[in-house]
C-alpha positions, -999 to +999 in steps of 0.1 A: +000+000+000+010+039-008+001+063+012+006+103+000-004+134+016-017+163+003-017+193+018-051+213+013-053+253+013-081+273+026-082+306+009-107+338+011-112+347-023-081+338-038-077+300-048-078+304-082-052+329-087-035+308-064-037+278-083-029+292-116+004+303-098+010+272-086+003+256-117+034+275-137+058+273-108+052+230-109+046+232-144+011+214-134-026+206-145-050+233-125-084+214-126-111+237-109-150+238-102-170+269-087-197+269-065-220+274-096-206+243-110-224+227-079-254+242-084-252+277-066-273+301-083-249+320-105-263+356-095-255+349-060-220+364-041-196+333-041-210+315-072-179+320-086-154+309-064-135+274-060-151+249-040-125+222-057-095+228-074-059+211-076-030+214-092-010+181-104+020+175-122+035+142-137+066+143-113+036+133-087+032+170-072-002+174-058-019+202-037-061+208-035-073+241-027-108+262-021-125+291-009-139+290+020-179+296+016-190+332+029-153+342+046-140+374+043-122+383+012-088+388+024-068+367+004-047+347+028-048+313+029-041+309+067-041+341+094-008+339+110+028+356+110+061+339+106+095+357+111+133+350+116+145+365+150+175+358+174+182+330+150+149+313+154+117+311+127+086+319+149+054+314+137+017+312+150+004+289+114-003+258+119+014+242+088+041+246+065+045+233+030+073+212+030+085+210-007+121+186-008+146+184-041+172+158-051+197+185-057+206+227-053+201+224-093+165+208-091+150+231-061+170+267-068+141+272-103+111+264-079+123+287-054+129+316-073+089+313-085+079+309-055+097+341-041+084+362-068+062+386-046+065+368-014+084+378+019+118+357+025+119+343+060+150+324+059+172+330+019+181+299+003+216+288+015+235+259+027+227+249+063+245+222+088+216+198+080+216+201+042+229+217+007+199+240+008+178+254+027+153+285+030+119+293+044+096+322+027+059+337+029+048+332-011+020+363-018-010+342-012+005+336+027+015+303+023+045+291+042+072+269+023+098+255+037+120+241+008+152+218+011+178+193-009+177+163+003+206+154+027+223+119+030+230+112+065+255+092+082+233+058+099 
């Protein structure tokens, strides 16, 4: 048996634009359906918005995404801050996307998309635990943590 997970992202108004972002940074297949598309009357605030969509690449990159029904419309996908002080990343969210790469040469593309328009937490460097590592804030609020796989002594 396989088991995958897939992280899910709540947004406010935003999961489409989030998706088709997504999309060209994994080079994936958006697949989307509104609320209309479930039989919300079109005329009615919301209609429009995703109530499923994903994005899905051949490589086996996966991530679902929605807007929550009646929320506010203020874009983020979690409320939350996460910084870099004293040395230490502090956060109140209660996830981050983990997204992992074979190589420096495989994860340095994905996180330059991914920092277009968001707020750097932590740059992309070498760390004592791998070849590279950073943590940013992309401009939808989602938290990445991104890495190269390490082989460890055992």
């Amino acid at each position: 048996m396989s088991i995958a997970t897939t992280t899910h992202l709540n947004f406010r108004g935003t999961a489409r634009q989030a998706l088709e972002f997504y999309g060209s940074v994994f080079q994936g297949e958006v697949t989307l359906a509104t609320y209309a598309d479930f039989g919300m009357p079109a005329g009615l605030p919301g209609a429009d918005e995703v109530v499923f969509g994903q994005v899905e690449n051949a490589e086996g990159f996966r991530l679902m995404a929605y807007d929550i029904p009646g929320s506010d419309r203020d874009g983020a996908a979690t409320a939350g801050t996460t910084t870099r002080q004293n040395g230490m990343t502090l956060t109140d969210r209660s996830f981050f996307q983990s997204l992992r790469a074979d190589s420096l040469d495989e994860l340095t593309p994905l996180w330059d998309a991914l920092a277009d328009g968001a707020s750097i937490i932590e740059p992309l460097a070498a760390s004592p635990w791998s070849p590279g590592f950073g943590m940013l804030t992309d401009r939808f609020g989602v938290t990445w943590v991104l890495d190269v796989r390490a082989a460890y002594a055992g």
